[in-house]
FIVEX-613919 format. One record per residue (C-alpha): residue in one letter; chain; x, y, z. Coordinates in nm, 4 decimals. Layout:
REM residues N
<pt code="A" unit="A" u="X" v="Y" w="Z"/>
...
***
This chain:
REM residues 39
<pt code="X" unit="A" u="2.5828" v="-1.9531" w="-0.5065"/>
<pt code="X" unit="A" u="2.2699" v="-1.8920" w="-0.3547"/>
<pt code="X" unit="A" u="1.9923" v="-2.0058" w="-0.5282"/>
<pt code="X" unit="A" u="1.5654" v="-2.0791" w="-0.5204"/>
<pt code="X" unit="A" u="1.6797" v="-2.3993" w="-0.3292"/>
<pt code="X" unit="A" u="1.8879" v="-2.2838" w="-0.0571"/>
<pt code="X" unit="A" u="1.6586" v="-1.9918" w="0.0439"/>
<pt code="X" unit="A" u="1.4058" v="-2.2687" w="0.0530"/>
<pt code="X" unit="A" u="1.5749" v="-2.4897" w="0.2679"/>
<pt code="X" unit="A" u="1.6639" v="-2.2350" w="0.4887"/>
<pt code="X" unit="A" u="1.3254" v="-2.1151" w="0.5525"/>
<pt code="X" unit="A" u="1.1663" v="-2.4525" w="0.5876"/>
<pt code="X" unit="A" u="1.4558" v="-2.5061" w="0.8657"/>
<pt code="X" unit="A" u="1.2500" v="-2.1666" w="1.0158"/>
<pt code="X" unit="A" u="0.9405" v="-2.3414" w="0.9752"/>
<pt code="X" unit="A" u="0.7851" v="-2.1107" w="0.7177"/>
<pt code="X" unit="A" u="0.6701" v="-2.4441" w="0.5562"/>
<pt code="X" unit="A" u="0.3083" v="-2.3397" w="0.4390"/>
<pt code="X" unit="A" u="0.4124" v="-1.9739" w="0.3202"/>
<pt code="X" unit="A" u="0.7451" v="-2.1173" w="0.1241"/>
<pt code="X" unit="A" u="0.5202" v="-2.4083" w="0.0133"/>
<pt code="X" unit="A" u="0.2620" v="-2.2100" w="-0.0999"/>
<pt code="X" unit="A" u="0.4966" v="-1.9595" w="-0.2627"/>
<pt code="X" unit="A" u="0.7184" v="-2.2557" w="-0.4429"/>
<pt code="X" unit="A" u="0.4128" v="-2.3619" w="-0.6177"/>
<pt code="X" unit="A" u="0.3047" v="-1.9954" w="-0.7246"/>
<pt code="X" unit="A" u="0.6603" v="-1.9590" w="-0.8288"/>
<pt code="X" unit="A" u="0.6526" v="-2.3052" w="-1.0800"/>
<pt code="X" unit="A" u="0.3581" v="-2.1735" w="-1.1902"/>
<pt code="X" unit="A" u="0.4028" v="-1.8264" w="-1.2876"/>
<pt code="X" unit="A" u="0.7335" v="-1.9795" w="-1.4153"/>
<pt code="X" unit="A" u="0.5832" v="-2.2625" w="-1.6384"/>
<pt code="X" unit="A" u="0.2961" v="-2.0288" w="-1.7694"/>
<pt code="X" unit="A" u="0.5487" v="-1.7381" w="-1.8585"/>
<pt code="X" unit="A" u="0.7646" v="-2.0137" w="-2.0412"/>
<pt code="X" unit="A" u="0.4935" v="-2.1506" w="-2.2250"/>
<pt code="X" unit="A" u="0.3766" v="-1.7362" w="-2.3345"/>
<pt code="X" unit="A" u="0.7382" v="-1.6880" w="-2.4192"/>
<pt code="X" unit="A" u="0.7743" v="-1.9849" w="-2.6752"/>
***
């Protein structure tokens, strides 16, 4: 499978470090806050 972690990897190997970094933690974010509306 292809998941959050592999497209990750793969673009830090293409050194898109600050825009995947940057995205990652909007990601957790927007993922934690819409977990903790949902509940």
């Amino acid at each position: 499978q292809f998941g959050l972690g592999e497209i990750y990897r793969f673009n830090h190997i293409k050194s898109n470090e600050k825009f995947m970094d940057a995205f990652f933690v909007i990601y957790r974010r927007t993922y934690s806050f819409l977990a903790s509306t949902i509940q």
